[in-house]
C-alpha positions, -999 to +999 in steps of 0.1 A: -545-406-838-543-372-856-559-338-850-585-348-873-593-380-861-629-394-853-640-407-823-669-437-824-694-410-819-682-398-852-676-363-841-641-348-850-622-341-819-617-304-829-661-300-834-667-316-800-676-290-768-644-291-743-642-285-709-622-273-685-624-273-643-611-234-628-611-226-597-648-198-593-625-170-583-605-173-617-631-175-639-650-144-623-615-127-629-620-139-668-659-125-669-644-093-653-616-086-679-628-107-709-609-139-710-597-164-689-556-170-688-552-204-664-537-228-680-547-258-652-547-255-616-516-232-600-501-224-635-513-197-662-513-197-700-480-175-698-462-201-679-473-233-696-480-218-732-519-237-732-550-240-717-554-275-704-590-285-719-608-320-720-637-339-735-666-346-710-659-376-703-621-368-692-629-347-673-637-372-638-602-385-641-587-354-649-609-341-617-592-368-595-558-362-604-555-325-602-581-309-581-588-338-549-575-312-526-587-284-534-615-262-510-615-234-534-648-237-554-647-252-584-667-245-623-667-265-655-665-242-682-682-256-718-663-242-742-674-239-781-644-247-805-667-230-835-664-198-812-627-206-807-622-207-846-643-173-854-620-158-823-586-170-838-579-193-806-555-229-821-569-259-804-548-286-805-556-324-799-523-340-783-514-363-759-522-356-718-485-369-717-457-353-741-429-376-732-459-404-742-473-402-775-493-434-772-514-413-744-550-402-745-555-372-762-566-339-747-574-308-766-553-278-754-561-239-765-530-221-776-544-188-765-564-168-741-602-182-740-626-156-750-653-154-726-676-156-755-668-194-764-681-205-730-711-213-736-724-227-702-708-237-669-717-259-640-707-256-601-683-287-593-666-301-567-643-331-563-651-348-523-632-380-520-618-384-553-654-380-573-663-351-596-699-341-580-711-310-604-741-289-602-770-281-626-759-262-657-763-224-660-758-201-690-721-182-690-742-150-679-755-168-649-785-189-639-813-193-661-852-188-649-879-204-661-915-202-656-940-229-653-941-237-690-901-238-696-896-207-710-868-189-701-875-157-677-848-129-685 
């Protein structure tokens, strides 16, 4: 499977929104200076050269593996690769395991993110090996809304 390749949704991989699961106190870091620089959990972008990403529904297993143990609280960012593009920030689709190219494929961000391409993000936390996560909110915080739906700013 290439870069380019479709899934059955018919979506490319490189059009789809990613996520990725930061520990709260990183990603306030990221809103503070700009962009975020973790590349996965206990390793930046300077150390590992990418940003760990995944499709939504990676994301549970990815969850389990990585973050079972951790207290700290937890955030799935939704990333938008159109904003990625317009910012300059590679996205590459390769396979979760290098020495394994017959792996599933994960996108990773050669680059800082721009806090700009997060579109949304969601409180998580991972209890017993399951990825619980919160109501969305908008990347600037919580959205209102009044009686009807509309969005109170």
């Amino acid at each position: 499977m290439s870069d380019d390749a479709t899934p059955p949704d018919g979506t490319s991989t490189t059009d789809r929104p990613m996520w990725h699961l930061a520990e709260v106190a990183h990603w306030e870091e990221a809103q503070r200076v700009g962009r975020y620089e973790r590349s996965t959990r206990g390793a930046t972008l300077a150390e590992v050269g990418f940003i760990h990403a995944s499709y939504p529904e990676q994301l549970p297993a990815v969850a389990k593996l990585l973050y079972s143990r951790v207290a700290e609280p937890l955030v799935v960012l939704e990333i938008d690769p159109a904003v990625l593009a317009r910012e300059g920030v590679e996205v590459r689709v390769e396979p979760g395991d290098p020495t394994d190219p017959g792996s599933p494929l994960f996108p990773h961000l050669y680059g800082p993110l721009p806090v700009s391409a997060v579109t949304r993000t969601r409180p998580a936390a991972v209890e017993k090996g399951w990825l619980d996560l919160g109501p969305w909110e908008s990347a600037q915080g919580p959205e209102l809304s009044d009686g009807d739906g509309r969005v109170v700013t």
